[in-house]
C-alpha positions in Angstrom: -66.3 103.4 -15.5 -67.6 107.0 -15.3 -70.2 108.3 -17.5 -72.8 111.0 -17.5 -76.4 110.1 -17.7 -79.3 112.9 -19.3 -82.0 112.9 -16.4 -84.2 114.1 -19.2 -85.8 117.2 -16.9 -84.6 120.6 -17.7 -81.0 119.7 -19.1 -79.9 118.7 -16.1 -77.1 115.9 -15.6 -76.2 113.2 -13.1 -72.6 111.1 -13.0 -72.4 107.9 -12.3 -70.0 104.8 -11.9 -70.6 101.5 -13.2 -68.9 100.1 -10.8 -70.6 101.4 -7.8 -74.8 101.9 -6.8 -76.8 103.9 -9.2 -79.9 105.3 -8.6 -82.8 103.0 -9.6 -86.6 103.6 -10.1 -87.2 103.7 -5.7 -85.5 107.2 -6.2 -87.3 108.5 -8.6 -91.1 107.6 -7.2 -89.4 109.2 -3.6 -88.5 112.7 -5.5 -91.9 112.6 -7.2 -93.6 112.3 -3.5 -91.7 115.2 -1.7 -94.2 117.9 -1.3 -91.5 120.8 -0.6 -91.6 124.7 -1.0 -88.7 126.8 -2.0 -87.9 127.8 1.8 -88.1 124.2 2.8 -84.2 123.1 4.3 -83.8 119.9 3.4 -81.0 116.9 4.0 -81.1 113.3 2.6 -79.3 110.7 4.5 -77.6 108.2 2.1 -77.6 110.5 -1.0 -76.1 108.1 -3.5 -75.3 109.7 -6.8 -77.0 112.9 -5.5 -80.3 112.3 -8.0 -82.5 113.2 -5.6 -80.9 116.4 -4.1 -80.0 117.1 -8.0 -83.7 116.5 -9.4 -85.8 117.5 -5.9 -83.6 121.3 -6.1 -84.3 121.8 -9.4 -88.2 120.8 -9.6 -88.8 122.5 -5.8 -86.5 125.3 -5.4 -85.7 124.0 -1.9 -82.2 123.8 -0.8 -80.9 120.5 -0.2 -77.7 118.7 1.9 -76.8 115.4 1.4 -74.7 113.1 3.6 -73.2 110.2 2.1 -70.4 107.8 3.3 -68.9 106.5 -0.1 -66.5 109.5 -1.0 -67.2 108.4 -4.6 -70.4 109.0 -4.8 -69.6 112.4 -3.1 -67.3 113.6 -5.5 -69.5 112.5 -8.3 -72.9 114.2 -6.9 -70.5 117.2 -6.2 -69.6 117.0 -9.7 -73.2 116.3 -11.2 -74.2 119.5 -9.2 -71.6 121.5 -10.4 -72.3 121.0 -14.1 -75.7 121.6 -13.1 -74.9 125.1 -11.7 -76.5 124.2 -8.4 -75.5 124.7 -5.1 -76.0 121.5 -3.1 -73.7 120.4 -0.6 -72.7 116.9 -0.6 -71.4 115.8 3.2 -69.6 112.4 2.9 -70.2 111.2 6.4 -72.5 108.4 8.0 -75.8 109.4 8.8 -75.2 108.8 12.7 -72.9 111.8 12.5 -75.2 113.9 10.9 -76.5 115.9 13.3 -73.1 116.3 15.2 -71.7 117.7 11.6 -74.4 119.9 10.3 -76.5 120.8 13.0 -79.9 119.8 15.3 -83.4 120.4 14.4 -82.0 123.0 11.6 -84.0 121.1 8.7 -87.1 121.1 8.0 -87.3 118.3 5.7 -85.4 115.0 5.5 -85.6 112.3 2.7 -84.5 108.7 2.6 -84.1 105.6 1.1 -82.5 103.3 3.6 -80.7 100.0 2.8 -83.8 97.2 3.7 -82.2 94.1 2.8 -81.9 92.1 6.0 -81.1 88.6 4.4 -79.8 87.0 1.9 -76.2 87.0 0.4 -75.1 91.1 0.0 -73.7 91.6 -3.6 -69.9 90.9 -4.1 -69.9 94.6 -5.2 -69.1 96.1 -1.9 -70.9 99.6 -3.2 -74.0 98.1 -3.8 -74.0 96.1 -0.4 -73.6 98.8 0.8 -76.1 100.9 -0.6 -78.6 97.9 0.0 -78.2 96.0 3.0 -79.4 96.6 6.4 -77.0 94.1 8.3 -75.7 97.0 11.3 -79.6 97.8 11.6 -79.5 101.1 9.2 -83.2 102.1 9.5 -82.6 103.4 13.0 -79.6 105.0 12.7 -81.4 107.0 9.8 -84.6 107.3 12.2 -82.3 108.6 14.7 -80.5 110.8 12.9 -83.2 112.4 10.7 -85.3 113.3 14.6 -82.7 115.2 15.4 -82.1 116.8 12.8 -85.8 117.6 11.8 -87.2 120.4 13.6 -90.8 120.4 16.0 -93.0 119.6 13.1 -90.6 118.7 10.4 -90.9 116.3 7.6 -89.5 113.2 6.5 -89.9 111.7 3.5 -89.1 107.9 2.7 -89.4 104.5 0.5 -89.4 101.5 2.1 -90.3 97.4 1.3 -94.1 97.4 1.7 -93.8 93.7 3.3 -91.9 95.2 5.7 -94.4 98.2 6.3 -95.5 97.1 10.1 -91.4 97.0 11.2 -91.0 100.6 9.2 -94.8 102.2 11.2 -93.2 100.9 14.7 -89.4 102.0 13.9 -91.3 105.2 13.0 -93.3 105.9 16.1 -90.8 104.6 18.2 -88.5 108.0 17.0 -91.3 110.0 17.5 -91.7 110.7 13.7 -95.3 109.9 13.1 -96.5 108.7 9.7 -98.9 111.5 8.0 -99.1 110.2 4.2 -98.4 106.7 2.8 -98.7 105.6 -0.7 -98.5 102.3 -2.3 -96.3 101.1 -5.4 -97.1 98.2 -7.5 -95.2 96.7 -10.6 -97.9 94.6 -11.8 -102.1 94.7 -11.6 -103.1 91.6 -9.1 -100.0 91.2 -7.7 -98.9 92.4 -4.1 -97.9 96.2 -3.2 -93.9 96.3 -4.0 -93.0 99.3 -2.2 -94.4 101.3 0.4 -93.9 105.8 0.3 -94.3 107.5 3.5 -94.5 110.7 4.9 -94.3 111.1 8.4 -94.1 114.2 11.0 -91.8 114.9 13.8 -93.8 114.9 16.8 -96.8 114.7 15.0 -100.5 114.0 15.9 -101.9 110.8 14.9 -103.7 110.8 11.6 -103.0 108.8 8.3 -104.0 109.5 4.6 -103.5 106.6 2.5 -103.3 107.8 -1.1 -104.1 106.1 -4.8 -102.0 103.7 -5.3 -99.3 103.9 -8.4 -97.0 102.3 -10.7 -93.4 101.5 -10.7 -91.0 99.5 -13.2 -88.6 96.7 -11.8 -85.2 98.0 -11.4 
């Protein structure tokens, strides 16, 4: 069921379907961590329901692309962003086409928060498996992707598991995006980091600031 959801910043509005992945608190810690200027290009592989290219335009002024496969959730972040008034392109594709589609080292920014469930049973609900799971090895197709799109010296912005942070760090250098900025995200005092913010450089110098840690809510 379609419905249309008050993001509560500036009037703006996001679309969603109850029967397919909605964004969850992981999105909104990753748009409050971009550090972005209004000339900043910037693509998000895996957009979802758009809230981050819908919430990250509107707060930055940057101009944002996302590229997701689910033509659903295209048509309803093309449609959230057309209420809006904003002009953000919505690409359905897989990320691993990315760069073929819209072009190499043309961004300056990329954002992303890939599927990181590598076991278990994925949900019957073949939207949220999707959005979720990691089973054909996601993380470096993004990696991939976002490297070639990024330009010398360009950004990339992401959330991942933090008891999966030594797999993300290697998958990271391995791309030759190096990790800049990392902060951690807990849901309750004494209890261990849940997730794990990191901003990382392509072909960047060594050199990591870890940041206070903060707060997020169970989704």
């Amino acid at each position: 069921m379609e419905r249309m959801d008050d993001l509560q910043y500036e009037g703006l509005v996001l679309y969603q379907d109850t029967e397919y992945a909605r964004f969850g608190a992981d999105a909104l810690k990753l748009c409050s961590f971009l550090r972005l200027k209004p000339e900043d290009r910037v693509v998000e592989l895996g957009s979802g329901t758009g809230v981050i290219c819908i919430l990250g335009e509107r707060k930055t002024g940057a101009r944002f692309t996302g590229v997701e496969r689910q033509a659903r959730l295209v048509a309803l972040s093309q449609k959230s962003a057309q209420q809006n008034g904003q002009a953000i392109r919505f690409l359905e594709a897989d990320a691993a086409q990315a760069p073929d589609l819209l072009g190499r080292g043309i961004f300056t920014a990329a954002v992303m928060n890939p599927p990181y469930f590598t076991s278990g049973e994925p949900s019957p609900n073949h939207s949220l498996a999707d959005a979720r799971h990691d089973a054909a090895r996601t993380l470096e197709t993004f990696l991939s992707a976002a490297f070639q799109l990024l330009c010398n010296g360009g950004r990339l912005f992401l959330i991942y598991p933090a008891d999966a942070l030594t797999e993300l760090l290697s998958e990271l250098r391995a791309h030759r995006l190096e990790p800049k900025r990392m902060r951690f995200l807990y849901t309750k005092p004494g209890m261990a980091a849940k997730r794990v913010l990191v901003e990382a450089k392509k072909l960047g110098k060594p050199g990591l600031t870890v940041e206070s840690p903060d707060w997020m809510q169970e989704d």
